[in-house]
MOPAC internal coordinates of N, CA, C and O (Angstrom, degrees):
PM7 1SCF
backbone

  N    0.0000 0     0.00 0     0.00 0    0    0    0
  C    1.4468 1     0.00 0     0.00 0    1    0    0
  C    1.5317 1   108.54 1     0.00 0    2    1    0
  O    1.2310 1   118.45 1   -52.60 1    3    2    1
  N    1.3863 1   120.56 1   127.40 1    3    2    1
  C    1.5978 1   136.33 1  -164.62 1    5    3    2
  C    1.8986 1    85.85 1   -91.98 1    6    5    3
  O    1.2310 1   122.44 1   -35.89 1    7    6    5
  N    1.2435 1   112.93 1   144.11 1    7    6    5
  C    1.0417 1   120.46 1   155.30 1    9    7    6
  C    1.8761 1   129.34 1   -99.88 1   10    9    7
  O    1.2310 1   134.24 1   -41.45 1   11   10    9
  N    1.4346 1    90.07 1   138.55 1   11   10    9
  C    1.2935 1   104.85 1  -160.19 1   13   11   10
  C    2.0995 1   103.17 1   -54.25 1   14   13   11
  O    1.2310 1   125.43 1   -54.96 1   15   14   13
  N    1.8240 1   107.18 1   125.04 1   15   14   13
  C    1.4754 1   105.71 1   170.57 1   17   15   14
  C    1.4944 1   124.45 1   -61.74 1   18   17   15
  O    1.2310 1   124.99 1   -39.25 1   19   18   17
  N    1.6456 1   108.02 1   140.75 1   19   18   17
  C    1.1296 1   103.64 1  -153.79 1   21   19   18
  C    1.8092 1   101.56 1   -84.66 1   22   21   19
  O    1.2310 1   117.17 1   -43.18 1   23   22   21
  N    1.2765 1   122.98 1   136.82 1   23   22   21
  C    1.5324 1   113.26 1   172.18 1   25   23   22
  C    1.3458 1   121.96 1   -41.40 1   26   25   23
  O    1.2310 1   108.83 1   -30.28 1   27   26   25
  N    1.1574 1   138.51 1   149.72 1   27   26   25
  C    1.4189 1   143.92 1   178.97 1   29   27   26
  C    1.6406 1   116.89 1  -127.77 1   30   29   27
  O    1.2310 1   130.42 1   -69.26 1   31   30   29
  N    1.7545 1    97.51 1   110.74 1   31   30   29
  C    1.3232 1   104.17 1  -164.58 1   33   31   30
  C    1.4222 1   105.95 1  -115.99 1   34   33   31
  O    1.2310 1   128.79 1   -42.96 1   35   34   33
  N    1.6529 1   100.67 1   137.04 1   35   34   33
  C    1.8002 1   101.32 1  -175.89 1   37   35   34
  C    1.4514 1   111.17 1   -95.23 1   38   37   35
  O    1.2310 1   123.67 1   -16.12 1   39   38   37
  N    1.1710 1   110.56 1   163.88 1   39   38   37
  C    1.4871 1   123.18 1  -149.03 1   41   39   38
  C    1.3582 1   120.74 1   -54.91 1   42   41   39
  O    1.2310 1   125.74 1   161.22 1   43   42   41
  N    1.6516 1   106.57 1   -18.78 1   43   42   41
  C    1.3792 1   122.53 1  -169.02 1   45   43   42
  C    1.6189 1   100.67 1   -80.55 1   46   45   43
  O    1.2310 1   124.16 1   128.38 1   47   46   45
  N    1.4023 1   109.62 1   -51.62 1   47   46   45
  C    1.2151 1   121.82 1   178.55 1   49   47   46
  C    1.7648 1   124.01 1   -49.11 1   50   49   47
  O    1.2310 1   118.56 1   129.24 1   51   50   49
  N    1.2782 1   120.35 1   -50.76 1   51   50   49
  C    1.6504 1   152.29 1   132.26 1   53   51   50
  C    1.8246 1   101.89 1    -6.62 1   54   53   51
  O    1.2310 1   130.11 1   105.88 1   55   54   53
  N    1.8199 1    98.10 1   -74.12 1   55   54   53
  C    1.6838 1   107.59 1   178.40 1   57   55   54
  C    1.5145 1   105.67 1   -49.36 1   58   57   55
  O    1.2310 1   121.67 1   118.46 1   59   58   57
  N    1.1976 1   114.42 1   -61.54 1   59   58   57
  C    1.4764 1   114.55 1  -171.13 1   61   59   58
  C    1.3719 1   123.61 1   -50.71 1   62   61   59
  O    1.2310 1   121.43 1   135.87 1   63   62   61
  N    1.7683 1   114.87 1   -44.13 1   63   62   61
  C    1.3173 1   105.16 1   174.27 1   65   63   62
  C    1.3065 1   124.16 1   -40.96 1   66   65   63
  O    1.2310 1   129.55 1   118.02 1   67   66   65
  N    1.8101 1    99.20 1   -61.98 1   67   66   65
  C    1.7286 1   127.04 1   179.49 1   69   67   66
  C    1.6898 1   100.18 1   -40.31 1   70   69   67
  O    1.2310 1   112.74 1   118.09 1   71   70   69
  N    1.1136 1   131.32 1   -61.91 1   71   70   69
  C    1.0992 1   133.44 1  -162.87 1   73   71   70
  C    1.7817 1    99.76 1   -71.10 1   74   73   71
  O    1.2310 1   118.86 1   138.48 1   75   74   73
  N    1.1082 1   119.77 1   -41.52 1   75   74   73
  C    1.3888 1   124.30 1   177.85 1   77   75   74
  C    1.8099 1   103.01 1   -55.52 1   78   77   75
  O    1.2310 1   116.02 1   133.94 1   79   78   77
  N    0.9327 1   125.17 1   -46.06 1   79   78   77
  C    1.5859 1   144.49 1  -162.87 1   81   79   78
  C    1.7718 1   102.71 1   -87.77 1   82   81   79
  O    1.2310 1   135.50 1   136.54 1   83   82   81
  N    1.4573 1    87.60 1   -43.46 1   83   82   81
  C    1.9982 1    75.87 1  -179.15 1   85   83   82
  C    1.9777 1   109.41 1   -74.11 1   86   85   83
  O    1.2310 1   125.60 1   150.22 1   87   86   85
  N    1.6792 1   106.84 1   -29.78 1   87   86   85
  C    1.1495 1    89.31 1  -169.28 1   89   87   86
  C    1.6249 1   123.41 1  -108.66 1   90   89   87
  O    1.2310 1   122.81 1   179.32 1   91   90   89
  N    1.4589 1   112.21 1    -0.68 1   91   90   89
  C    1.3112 1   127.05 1  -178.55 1   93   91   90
  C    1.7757 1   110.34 1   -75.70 1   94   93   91
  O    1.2310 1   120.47 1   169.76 1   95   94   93
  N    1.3120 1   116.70 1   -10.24 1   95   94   93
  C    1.8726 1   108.65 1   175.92 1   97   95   94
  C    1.0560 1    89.86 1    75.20 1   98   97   95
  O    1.2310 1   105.06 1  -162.16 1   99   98   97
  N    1.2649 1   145.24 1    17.84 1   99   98   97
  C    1.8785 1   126.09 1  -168.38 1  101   99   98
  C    1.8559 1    79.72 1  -122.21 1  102  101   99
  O    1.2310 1   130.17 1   -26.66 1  103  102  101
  N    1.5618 1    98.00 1   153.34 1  103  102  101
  C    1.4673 1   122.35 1  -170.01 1  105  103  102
  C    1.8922 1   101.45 1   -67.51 1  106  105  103
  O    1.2310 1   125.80 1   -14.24 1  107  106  105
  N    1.3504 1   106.45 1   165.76 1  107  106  105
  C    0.7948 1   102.42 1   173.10 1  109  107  106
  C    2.1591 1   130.40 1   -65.89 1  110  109  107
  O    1.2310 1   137.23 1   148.31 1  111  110  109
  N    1.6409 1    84.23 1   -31.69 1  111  110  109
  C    1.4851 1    95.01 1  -162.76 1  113  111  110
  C    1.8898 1    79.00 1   -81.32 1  114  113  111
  O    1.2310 1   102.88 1   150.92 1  115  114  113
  N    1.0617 1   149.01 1   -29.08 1  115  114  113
  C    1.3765 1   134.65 1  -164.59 1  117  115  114
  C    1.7756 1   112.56 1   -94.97 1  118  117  115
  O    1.2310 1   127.04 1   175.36 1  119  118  117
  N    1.1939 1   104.05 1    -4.64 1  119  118  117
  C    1.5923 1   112.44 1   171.37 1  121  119  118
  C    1.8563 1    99.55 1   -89.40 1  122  121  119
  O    1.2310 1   126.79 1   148.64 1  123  122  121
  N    1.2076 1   104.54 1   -31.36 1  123  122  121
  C    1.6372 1   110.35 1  -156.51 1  125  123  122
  C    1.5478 1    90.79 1   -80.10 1  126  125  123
  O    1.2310 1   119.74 1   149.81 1  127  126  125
  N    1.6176 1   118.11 1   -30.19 1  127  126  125
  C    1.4553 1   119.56 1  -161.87 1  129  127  126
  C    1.7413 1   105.90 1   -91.28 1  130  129  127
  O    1.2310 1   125.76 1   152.03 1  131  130  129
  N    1.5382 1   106.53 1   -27.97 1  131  130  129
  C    1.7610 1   121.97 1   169.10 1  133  131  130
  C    1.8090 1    99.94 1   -48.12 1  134  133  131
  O    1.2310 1   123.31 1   101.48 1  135  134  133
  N    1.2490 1   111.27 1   -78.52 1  135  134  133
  C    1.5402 1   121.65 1  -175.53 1  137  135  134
  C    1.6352 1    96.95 1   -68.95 1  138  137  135
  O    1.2310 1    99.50 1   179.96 1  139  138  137
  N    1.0567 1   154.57 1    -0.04 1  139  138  137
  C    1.5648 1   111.96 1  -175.37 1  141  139  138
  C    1.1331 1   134.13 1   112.62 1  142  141  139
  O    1.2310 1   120.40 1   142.55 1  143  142  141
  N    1.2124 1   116.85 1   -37.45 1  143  142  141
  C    1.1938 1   126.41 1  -177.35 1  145  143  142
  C    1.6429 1   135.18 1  -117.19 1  146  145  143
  O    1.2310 1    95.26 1   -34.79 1  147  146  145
  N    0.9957 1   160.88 1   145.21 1  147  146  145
  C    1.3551 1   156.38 1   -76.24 1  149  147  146
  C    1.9246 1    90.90 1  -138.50 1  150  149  147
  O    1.2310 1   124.78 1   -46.33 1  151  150  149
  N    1.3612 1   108.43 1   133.67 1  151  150  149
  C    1.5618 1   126.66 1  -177.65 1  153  151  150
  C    1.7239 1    84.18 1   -49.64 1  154  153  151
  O    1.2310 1   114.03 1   114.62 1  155  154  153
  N    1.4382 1   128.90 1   -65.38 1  155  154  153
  C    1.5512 1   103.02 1  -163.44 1  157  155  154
  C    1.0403 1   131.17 1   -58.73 1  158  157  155
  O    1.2310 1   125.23 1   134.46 1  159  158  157
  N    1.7256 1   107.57 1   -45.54 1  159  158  157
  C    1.5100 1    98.84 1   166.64 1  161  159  158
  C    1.3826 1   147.37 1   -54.70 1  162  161  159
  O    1.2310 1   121.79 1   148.74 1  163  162  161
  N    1.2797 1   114.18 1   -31.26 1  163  162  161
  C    1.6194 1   133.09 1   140.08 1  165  163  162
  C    0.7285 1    88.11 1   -25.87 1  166  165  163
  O    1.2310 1   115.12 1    74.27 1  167  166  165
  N    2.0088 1   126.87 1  -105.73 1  167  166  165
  C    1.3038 1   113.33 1  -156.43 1  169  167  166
  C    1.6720 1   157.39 1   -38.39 1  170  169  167
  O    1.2310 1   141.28 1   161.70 1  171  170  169
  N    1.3718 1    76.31 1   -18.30 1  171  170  169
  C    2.0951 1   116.85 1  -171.07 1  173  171  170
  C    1.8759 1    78.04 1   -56.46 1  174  173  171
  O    1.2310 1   128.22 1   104.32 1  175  174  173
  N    1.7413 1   101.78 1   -75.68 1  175  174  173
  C    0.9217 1   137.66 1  -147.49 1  177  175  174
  C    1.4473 1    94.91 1   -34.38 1  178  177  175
  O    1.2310 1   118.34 1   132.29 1  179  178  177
  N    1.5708 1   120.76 1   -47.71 1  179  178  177
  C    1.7965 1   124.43 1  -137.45 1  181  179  178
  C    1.7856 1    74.81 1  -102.69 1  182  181  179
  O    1.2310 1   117.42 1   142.61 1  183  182  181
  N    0.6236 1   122.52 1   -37.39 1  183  182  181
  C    1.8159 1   108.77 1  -176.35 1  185  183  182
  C    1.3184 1   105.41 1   -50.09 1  186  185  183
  O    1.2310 1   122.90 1   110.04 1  187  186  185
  N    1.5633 1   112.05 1   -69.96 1  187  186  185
  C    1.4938 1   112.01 1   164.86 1  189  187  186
  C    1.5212 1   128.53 1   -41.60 1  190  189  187
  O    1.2310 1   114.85 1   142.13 1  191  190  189
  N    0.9021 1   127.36 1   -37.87 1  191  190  189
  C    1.3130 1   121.69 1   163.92 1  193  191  190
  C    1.6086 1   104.81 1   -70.05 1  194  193  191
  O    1.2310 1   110.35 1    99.90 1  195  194  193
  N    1.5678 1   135.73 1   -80.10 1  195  194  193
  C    1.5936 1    90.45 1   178.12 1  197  195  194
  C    1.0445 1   146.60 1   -50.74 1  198  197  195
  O    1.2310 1   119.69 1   170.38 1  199  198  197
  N    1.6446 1   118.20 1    -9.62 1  199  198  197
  C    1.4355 1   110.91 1   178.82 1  201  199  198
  C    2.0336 1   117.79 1   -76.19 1  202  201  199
  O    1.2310 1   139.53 1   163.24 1  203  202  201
  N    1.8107 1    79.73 1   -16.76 1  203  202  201
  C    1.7054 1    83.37 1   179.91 1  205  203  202
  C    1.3925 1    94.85 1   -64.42 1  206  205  203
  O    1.2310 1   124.61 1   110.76 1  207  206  205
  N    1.5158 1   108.75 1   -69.24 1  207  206  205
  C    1.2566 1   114.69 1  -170.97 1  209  207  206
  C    1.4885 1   133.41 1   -27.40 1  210  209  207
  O    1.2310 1   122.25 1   119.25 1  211  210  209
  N    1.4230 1   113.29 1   -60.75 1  211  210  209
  C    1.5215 1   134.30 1   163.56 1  213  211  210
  C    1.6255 1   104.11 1   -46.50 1  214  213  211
  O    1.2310 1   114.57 1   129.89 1  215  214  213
  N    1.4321 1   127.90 1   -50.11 1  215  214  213
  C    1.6454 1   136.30 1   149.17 1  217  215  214
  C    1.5402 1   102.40 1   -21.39 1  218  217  215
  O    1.2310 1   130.28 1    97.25 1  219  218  217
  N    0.9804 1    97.78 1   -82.75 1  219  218  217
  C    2.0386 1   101.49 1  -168.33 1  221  219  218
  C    1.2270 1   123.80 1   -61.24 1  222  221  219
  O    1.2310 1   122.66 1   170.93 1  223  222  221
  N    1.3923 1   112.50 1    -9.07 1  223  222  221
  C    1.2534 1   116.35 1   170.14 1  225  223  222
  C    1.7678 1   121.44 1  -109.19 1  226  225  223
  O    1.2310 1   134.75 1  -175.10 1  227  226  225
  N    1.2131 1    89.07 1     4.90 1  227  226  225
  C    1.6413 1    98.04 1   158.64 1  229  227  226
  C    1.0747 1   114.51 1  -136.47 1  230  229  227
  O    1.2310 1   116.79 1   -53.69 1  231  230  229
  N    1.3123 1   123.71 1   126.31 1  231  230  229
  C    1.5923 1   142.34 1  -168.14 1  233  231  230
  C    1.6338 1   102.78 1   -84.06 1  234  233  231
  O    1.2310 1   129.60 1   160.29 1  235  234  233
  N    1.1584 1    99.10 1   -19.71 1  235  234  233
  C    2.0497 1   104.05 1  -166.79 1  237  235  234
  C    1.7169 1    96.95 1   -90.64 1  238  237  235
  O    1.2310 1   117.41 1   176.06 1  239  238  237
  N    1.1317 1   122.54 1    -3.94 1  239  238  237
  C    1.7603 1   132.41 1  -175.25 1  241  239  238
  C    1.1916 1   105.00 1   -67.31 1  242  241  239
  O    1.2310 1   114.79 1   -44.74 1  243  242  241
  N    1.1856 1   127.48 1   135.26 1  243  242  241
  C    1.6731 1   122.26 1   165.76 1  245  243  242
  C    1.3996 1   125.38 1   -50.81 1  246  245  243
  O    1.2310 1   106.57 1   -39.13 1  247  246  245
  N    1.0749 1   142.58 1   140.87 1  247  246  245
  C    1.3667 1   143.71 1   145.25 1  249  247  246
  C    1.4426 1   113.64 1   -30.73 1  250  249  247
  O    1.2310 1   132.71 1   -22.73 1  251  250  249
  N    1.3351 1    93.05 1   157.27 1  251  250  249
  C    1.8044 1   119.18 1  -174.76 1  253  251  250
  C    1.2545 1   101.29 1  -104.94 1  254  253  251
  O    1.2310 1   122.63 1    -6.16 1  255  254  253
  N    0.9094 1   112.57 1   173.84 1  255  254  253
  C    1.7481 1   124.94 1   165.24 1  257  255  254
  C    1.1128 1   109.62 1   -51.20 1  258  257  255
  O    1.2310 1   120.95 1   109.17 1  259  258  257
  N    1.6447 1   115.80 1   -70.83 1  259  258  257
  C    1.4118 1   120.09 1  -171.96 1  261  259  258
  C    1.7726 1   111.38 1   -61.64 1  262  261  259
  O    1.2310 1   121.43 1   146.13 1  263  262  261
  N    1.2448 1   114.87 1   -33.87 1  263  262  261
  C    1.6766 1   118.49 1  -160.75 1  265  263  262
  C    1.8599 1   102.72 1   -68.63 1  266  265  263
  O    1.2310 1   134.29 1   149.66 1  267  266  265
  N    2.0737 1    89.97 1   -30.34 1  267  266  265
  C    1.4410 1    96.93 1   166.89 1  269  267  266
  C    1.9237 1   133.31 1   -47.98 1  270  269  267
  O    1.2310 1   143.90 1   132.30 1  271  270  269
  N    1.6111 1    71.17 1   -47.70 1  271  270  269
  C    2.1088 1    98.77 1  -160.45 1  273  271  270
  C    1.8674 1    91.41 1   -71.18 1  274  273  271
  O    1.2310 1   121.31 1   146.74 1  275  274  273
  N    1.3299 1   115.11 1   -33.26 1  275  274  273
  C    1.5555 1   121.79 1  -157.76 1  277  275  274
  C    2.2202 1    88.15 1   -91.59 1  278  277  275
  O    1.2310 1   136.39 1   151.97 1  279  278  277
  N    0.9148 1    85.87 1   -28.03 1  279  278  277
  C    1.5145 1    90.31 1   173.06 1  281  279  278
  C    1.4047 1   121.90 1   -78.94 1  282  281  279
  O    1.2310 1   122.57 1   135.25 1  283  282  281
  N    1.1970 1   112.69 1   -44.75 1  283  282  281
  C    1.7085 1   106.12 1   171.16 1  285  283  282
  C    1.5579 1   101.63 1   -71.47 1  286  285  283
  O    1.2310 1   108.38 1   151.46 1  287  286  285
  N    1.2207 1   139.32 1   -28.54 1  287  286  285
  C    1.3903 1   133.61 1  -150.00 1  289  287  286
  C    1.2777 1    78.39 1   -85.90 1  290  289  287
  O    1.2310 1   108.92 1   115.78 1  291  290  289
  N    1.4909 1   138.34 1   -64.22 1  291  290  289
  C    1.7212 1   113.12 1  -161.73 1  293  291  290
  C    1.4713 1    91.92 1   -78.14 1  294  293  291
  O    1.2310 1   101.42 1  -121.89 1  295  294  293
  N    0.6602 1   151.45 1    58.11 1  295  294  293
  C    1.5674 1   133.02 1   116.27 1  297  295  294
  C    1.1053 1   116.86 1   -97.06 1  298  297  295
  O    1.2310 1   118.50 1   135.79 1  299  298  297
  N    1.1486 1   120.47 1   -44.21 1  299  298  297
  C    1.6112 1   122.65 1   169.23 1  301  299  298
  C    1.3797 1   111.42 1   -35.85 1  302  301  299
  O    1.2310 1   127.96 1   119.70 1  303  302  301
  N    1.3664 1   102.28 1   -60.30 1  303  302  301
  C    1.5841 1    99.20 1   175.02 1  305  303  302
  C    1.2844 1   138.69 1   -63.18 1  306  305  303
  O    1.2310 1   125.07 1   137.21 1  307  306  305
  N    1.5770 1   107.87 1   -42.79 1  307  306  305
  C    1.3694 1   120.57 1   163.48 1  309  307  306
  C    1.5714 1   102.59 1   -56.06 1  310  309  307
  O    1.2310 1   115.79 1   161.45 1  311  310  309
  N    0.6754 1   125.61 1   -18.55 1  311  310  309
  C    1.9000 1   114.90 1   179.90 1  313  311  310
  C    1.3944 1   102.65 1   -88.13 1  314  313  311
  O    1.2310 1   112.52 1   140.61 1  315  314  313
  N    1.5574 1   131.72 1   -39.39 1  315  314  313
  C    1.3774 1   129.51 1  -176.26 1  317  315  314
  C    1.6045 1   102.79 1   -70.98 1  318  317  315
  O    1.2310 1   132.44 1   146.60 1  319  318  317
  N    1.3515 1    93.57 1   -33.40 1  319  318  317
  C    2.0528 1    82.29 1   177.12 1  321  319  318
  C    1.4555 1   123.63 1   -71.12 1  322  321  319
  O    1.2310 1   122.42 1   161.03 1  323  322  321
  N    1.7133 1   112.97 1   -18.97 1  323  322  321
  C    1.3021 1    89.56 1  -154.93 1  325  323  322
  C    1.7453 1    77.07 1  -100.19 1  326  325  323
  O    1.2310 1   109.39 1  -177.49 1  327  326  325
  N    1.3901 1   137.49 1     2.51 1  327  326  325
  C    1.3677 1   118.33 1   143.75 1  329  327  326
  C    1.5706 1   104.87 1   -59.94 1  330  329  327
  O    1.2310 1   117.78 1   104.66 1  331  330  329
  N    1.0537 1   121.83 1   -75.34 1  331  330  329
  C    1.5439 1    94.41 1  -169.59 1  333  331  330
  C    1.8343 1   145.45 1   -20.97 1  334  333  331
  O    1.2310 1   142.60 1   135.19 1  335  334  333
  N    1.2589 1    73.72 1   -44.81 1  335  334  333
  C    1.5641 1   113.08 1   178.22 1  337  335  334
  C    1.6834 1   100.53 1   -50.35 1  338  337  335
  O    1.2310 1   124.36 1   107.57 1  339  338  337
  N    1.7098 1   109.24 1   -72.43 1  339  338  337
  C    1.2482 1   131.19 1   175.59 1  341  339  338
  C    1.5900 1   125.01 1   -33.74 1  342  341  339
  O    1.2310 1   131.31 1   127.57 1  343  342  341
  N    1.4414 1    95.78 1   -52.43 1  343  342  341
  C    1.1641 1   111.77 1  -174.97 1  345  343  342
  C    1.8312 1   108.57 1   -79.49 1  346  345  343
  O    1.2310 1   120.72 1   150.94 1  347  346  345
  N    1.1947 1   116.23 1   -29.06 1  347  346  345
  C    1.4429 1   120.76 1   170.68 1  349  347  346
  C    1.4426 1   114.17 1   -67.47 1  350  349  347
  O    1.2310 1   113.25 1   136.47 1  351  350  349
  N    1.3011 1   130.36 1   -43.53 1  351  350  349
  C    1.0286 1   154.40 1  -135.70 1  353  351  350
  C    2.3929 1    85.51 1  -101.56 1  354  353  351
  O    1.2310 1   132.67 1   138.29 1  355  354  353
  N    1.2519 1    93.12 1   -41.71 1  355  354  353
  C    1.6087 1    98.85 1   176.34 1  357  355  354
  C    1.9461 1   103.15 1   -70.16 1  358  357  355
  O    1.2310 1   130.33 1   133.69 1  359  358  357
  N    1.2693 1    97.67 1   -46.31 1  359  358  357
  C    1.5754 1   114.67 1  -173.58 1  361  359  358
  C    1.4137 1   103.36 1   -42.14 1  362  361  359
  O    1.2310 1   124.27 1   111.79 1  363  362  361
  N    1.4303 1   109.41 1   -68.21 1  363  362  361
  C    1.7753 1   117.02 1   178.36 1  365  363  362
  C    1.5808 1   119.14 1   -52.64 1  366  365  363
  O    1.2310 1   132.65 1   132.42 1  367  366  365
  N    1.2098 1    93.16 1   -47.58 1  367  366  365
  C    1.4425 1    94.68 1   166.78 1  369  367  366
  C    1.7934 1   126.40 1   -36.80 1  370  369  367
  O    1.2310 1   130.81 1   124.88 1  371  370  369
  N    1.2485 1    96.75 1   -55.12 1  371  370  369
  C    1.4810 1   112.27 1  -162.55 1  373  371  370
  C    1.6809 1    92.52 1   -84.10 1  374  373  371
  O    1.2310 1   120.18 1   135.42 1  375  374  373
  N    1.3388 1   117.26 1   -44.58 1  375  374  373
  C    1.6760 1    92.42 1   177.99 1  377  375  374
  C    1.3958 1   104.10 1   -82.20 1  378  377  375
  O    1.2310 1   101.21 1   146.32 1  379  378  377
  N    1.0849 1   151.82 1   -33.68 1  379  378  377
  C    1.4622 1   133.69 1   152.92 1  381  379  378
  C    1.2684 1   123.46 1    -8.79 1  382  381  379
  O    1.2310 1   123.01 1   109.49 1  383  382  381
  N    1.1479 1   111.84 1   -70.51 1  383  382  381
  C    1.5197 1   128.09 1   178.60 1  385  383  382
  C    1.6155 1   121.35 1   -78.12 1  386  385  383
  O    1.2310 1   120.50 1  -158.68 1  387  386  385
  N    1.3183 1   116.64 1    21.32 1  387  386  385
  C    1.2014 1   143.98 1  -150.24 1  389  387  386
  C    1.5902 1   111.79 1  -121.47 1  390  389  387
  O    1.2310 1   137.82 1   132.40 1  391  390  389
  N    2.0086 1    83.07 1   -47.60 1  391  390  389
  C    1.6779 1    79.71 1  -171.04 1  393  391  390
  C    1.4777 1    97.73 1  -126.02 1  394  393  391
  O    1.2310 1   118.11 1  -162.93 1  395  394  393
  N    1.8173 1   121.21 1    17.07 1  395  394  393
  C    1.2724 1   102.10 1   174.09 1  397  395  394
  C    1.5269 1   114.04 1   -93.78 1  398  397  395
  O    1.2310 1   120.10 1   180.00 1  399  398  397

């Protein structure tokens, strides 16, 4: 027996339930049963959203995986720019002094 694939819901979709569920007064298991989808996952769902939330509102919170991966990448970059920068900044220089 193959087990049934699980639906795959994007983040917007996810927000909406939570937001559907936090503000409609309707229970959790009867918001989850309106849309489709299963009382836990709902619930999964609204934890994660306050924990993001409670996340963004404290700067002293650890990093995530992603805040990690999105965190090394601007540095990476911010370091290739301010060579750019550097090296431009040498560029003017030298024709400056080039053609005065």
């Amino acid at each position: 027996m193959t087990a049934k694939p699980q639906p795959q819901y994007t983040p917007e979709q996810r927000a909406e339930a939570v937001r559907i569920s936090e503000q409609s007064g309707k229970s959790t298991y009867q918001v989850a049963r309106d849309l489709g989808i299963s009382q836990t996952t709902l619930s999964r769902w609204r934890r994660q959203a306050r924990a993001e939330h409670k996340h963004a509102n404290d700067p002293d919170a650890p990093l995530g995986s992603d805040e990690r991966r999105e965190l090394t990448r601007l540095r990476r970059e911010n370091k290739q720019l301010q060579l750019e920068r550097d090296f431009l900044k040498k560029a003017a220089a030298f024709f400056a002094k080039d053609h005065s």
